[in-house]
C-alpha positions in Angstrom: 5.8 -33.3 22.9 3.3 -33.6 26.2 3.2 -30.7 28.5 1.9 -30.9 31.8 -1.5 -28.9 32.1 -0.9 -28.0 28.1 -1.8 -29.8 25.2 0.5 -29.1 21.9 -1.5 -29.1 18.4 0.9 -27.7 15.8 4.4 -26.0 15.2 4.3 -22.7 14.9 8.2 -22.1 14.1 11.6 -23.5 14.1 15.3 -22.4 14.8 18.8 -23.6 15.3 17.9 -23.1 19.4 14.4 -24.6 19.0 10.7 -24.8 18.4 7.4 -22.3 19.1 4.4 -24.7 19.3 0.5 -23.8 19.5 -0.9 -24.8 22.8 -4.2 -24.8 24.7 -4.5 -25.1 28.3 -6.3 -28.2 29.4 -8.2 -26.9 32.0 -10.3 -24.3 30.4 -8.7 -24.2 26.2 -6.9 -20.9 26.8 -4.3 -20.5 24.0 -0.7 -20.3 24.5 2.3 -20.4 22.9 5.4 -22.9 24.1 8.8 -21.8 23.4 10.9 -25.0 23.7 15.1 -25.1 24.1 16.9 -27.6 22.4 18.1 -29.8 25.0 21.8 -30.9 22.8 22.5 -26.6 23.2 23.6 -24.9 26.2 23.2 -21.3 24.9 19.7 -22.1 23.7 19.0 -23.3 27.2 20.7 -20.5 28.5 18.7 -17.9 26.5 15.6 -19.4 27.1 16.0 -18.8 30.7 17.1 -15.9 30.3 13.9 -14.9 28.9 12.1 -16.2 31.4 13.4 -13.8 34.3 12.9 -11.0 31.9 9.4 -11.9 30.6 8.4 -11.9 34.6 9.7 -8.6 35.6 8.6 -6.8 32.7 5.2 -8.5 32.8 1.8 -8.4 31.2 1.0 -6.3 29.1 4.1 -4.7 27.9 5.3 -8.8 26.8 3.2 -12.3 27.1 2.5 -13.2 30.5 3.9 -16.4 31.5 1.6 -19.4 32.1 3.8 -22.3 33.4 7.3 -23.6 32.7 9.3 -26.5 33.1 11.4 -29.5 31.6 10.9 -32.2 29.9 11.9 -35.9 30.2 14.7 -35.1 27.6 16.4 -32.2 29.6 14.2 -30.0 27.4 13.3 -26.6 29.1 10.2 -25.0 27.9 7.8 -22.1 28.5 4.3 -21.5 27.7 3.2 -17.7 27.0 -0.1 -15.7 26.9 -1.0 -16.2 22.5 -0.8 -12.6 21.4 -3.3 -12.2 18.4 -1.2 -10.0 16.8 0.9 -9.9 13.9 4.6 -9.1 14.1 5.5 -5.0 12.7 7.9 -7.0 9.8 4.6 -9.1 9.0 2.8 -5.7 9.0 5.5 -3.8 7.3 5.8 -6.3 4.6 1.9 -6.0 4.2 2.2 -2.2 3.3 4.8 -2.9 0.3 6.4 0.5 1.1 7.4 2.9 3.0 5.1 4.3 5.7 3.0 7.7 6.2 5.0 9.6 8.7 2.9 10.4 11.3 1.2 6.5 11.3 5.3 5.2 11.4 5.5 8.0 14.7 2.4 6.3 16.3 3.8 3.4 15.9 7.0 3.8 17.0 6.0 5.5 20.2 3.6 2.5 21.0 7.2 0.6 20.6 9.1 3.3 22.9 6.6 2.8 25.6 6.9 -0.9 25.9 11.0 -0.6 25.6 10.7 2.2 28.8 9.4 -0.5 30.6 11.9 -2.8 30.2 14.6 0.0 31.1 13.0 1.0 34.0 12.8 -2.3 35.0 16.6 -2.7 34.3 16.6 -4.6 31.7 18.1 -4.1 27.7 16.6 -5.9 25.1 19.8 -5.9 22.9 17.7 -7.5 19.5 15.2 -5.0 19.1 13.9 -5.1 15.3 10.7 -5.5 13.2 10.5 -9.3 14.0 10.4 -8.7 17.8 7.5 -6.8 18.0 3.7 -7.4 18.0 1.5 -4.6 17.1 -2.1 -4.1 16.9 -3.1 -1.2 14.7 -6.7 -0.3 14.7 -7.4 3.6 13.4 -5.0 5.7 15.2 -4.3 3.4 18.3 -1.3 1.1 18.5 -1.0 -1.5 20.5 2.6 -3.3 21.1 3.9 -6.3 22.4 7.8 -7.1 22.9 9.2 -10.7 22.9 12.4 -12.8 22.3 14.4 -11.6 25.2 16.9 -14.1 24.1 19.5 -12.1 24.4 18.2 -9.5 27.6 21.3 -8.3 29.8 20.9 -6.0 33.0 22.0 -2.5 32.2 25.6 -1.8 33.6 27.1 -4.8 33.2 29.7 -5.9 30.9 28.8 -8.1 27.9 30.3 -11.4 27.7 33.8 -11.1 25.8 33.0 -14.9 23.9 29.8 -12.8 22.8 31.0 -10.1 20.8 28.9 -8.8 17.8 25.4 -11.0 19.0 22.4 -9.9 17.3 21.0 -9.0 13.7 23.7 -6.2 12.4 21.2 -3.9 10.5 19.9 -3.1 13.7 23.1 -2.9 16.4 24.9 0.1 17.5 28.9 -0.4 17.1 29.2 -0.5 20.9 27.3 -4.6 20.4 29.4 -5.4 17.8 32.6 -4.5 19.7 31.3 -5.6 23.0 33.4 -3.7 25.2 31.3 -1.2 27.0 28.5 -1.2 29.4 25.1 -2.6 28.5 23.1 0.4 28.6 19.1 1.3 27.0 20.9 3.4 24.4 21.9 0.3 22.4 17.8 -0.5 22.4 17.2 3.3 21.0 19.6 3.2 18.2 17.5 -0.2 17.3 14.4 1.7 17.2 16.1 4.4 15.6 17.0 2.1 12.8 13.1 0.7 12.8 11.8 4.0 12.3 14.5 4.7 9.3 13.0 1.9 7.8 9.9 2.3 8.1 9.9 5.6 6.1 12.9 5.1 4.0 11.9 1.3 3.1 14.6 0.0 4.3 17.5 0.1 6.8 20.0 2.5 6.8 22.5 -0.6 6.7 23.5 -3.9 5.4 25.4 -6.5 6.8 
């Protein structure tokens, strides 16, 4: 597809809601990413908005800074996001073919925990947090992390939706998401990374299915 200001060159994933393309921005080359919604799916629209709000108030660097969004012709919303040169922890954790050296699995972790307090302070709960939705940057004994797919983001305090019981990846959600009849609060983003760091020295979750 043409974006205004941004020029598309390859796919860089696919999903039932929609596409991650590799972008450069015309004026100058920068690279970005553009998350697209398909335009046939309400929730994907929905969540894509969604992520939106969040990726503003959280803010650079804690997730990708936003560049520009909009629609397209089709009624296709999309958003194009700082490039993070970084691979995701489950792309780095299925690099290492086993389970992880304590204190490097606390380091990283802790990177993780600092980018998920800024979300919390900012009132905002993740509600997917897992390998996949991470970024991290490991050179020696400094971590760098990076959050993203704030798909589905809720404001602590508030009640999940009832039609939404049980959404997000169930090796990593505490029984509160599953049930969906409590308050949205950080806690169901610790147990998350609670479950990340079990796997990262165990080599693998505590859980299945």
């Amino acid at each position: 597809p043409e974006f205004p200001d941004f020029v598309a060159e390859r796919v860089l994933g696919r999903g039932g809601f929609g596409t991650v393309y590799l972008a450069r921005r015309a004026s100058d080359g920068h690279r970005v990413a553009i998350k697209t919604a398909r335009a046939d799916n309400h929730a994907a629209k929905a969540s894509l908005f969604k992520e939106v709000d969040a990726l503003k108030v959280i803010g650079a660097p804690w997730v990708p800074a936003v560049l520009g969004e909009g629609t397209l012709p089709d009624g296709t919303p999309w958003v194009a996001m700082d490039l993070i040169a970084a691979p995701t922890l489950s792309k780095v954790w299925d690099d290492e073919q086993g389970p992880w050296d304590p204190l490097r699995a606390m380091r990283v972790v802790r990177a993780l925990a600092d980018v998920m307090a800024v979300s919390h302070e900012r009132g905002l709960v993740h509600r997917d947090i897992k390998p996949e939705n991470f970024f991290v940057e490991l050179v020696g004994d400094e971590v760098r992390a990076w959050v993203f797919d704030f798909g589905l983001v809720a404001v602590t305090g508030t009640m999940p939706d009832p039609n939404a019981a049980g959404e997000g990846t169930p090796e990593y959600m505490p029984p509160e998401q599953f049930a969906a009849d409590q308050s949205i609060a950080p806690s169901a983003d610790v147990y998350a990374l609670g479950i990340t760091l079990y796997e990262m020295l165990a080599g693998a979750p505590p859980f299945h299915g």
